[in-house]
TORTORGU-8217 format. One line per field, with one value per residue (C-alpha): residue in one letter; x, y, z. Coordinates in pm, whole numbers, plus 50000, padded with zeros to 5 digits. Example, Ala and Ser with C-alpha at 12.3 -4.5 7.8 and 13.67 -1.06 7.14 Angstrom:
2
residu: c(a	s)
xx: c(51230	51367)
yy: c(49550	49894)
zz: c(50780	50714)
//
This chain:
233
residu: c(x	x	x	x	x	x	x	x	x	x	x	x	x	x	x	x	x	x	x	x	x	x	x	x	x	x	x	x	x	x	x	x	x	x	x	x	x	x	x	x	x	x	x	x	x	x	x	x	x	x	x	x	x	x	x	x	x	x	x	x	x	x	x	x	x	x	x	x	x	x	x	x	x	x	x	x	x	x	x	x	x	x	x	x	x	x	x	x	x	x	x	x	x	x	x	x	x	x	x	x	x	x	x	x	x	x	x	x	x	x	x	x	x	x	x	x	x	x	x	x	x	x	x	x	x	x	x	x	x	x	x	x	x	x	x	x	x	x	x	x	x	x	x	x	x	x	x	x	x	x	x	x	x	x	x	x	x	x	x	x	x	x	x	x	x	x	x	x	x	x	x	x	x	x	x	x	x	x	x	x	x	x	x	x	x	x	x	x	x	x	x	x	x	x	x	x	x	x	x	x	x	x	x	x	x	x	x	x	x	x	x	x	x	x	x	x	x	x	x	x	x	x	x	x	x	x	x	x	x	x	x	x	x)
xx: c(45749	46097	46037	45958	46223	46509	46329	46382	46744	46746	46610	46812	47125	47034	46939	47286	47479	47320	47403	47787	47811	47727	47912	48216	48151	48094	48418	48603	48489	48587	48971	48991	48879	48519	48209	47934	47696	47457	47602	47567	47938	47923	48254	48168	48212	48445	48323	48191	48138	47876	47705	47870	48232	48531	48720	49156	49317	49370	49662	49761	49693	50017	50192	50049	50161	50440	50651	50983	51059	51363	51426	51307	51587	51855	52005	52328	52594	52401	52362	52057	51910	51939	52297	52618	52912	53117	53444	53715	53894	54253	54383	54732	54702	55091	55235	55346	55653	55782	55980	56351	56459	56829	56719	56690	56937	57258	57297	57650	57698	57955	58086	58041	58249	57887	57668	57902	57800	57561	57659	57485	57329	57315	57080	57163	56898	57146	56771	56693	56347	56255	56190	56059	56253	55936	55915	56268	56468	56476	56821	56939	57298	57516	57129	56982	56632	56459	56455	56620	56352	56199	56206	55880	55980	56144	55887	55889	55630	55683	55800	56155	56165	56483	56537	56799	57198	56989	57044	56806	56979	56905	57090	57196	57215	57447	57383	57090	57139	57514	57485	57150	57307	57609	57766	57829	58052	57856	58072	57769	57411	57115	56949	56601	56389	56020	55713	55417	55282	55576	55615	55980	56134	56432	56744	57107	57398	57675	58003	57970	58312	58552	58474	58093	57934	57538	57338	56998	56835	56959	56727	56742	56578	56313	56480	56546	56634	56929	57229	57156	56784	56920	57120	56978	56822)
yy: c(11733	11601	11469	11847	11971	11737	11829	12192	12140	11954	12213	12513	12268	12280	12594	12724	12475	12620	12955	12873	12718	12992	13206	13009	12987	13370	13452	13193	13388	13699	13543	13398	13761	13576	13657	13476	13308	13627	13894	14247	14435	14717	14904	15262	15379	15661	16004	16156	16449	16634	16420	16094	16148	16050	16407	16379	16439	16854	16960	17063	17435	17626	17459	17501	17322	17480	17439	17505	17745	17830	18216	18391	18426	18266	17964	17728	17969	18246	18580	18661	18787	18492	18567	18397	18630	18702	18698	18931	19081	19078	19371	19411	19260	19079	19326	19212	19119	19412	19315	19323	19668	19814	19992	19682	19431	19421	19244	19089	18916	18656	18401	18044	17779	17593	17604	17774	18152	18246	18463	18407	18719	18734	18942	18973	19079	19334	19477	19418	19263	18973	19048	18878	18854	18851	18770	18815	19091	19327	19375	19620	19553	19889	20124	19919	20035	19691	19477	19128	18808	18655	18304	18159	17785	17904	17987	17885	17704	18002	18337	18310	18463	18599	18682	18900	18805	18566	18532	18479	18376	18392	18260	18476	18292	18519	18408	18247	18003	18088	18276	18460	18770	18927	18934	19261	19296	19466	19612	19723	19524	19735	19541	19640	19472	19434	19453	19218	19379	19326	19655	19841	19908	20007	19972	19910	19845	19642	19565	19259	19008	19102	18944	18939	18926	18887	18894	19024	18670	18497	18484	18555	18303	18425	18381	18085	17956	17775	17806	17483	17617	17915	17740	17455	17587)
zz: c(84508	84479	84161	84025	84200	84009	83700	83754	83795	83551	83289	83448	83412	83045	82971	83139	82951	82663	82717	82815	82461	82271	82459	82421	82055	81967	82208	82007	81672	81779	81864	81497	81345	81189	81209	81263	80951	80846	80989	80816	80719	80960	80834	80769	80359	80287	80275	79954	79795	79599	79378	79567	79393	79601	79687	79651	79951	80035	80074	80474	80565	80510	80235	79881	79620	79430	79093	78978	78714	78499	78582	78249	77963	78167	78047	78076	78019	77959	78187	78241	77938	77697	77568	77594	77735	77488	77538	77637	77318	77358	77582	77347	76896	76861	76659	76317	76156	75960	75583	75611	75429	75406	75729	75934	75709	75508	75167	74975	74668	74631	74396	74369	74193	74154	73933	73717	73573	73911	74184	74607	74705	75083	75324	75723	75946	76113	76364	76679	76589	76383	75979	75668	75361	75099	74742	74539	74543	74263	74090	73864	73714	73696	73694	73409	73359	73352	73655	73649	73565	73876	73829	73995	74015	74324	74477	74888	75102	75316	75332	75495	75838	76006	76360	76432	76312	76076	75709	75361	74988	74671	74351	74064	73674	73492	73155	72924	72626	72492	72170	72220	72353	72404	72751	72915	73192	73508	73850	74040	74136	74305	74538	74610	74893	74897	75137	75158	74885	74652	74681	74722	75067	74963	74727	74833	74589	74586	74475	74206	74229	73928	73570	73618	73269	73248	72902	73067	72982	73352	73715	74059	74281	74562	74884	75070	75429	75300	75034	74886	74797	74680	74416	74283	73956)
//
């Protein structure tokens, strides 16, 4: 009877030590995250759709998707209906320059001891404004019918400007080659002035300097900003 008895132990002490191991040993499994040899994946597979296709994400109740959009016609610098502004005409034009006339301005003639046989006409913007002195001026020696040659060589860059108590020249050549025509003593010079247009503004006349003889075949100069201009040819 004893013997049995120590036997029984014996196998219950087995069959418990049994038991403790694999208990330790699945415990110690589930610490190291593994999973014992032939066990089935348990983890649940996403949820499909009709016809097993994986469904994107919907978007949360309340906010639907949205996208921006340019307001129609209105673009960078524009104002609102697909044009730039355009811009703001001046409220007052600059008024322009008027010519210089005998109304606004004063003319002279003088002599000169060089070149010898030309005469300095002078105009004096005697207005309150500024004025242009255009072209030449148009001379007539004592009412001659024909006006005196232009000579276009003198020609300015620009058209001479004079603000007020300002003055313009021009050069007068008396005479042409010696012998081609007779001189004829003159005492009085018309002197017109002219408008953009070349066109006459006006005629003063003047007193020439005593002992002024002119054949008809000399110049007058367009006018210039400076004496030396007006005399050099």
């Amino acid at each position: 009877m004893r013997t049995n008895r120590i036997r029984t132990i014996a196998v219950a002490a087995t069959a418990l030590a049994a038991a403790l191991s694999l208990t330790a040993c699945g415990g110690e499994d589930k610490a190291m995250g593994t999973k014992p040899a032939g066990a089935a994946d348990t983890a649940t597979p996403a949820a499909t759709g009709t016809g097993g296709t994986a469904q994107p994400d919907a978007p949360e109740a309340g906010t639907p998707e949205t996208q921006t959009v340019p307001a129609e016609g209105k673009h960078a610098g524009g104002n609102g209906n697909g044009k730039k502004p355009e811009a703001a005409p001046n409220e007052k034009a600059a008024p322009s320059i008027p010519a210089c006339t005998p109304k606004n301005s004063t003319v002279k003639v003088s002599s000169v001891s060089r070149p010898i046989n030309h005469l300095l006409l002078t105009v004096t913007n005697t207005g309150s404004t500024t004025c242009h002195a255009y072209y030449a001026p148009f001379l007539r020696f004592d009412g001659a019918q024909a006006v005196y040659p232009v000579l276009d060589d003198s020609k300015p860059q620009a058209v001479v400007t004079l603000s007020p108590g300002k003055k313009a020249y021009a050069g007068i050549a008396l005479l042409g080659e010696p012998g081609q025509n007779e001189p004829v003593k003159s005492a009085n010079l018309g002197v017109g002035m002219v408008d953009k247009n070349n066109q006459s503004k006006g005629e003063s006349t003047v007193k020439l300097p005593a002992e002024t003889y002119t054949d008809g075949l000399g110049f007058v100069t367009y006018w210039q900003s400076d004496v030396e201009n007006a005399l050099m040819f």
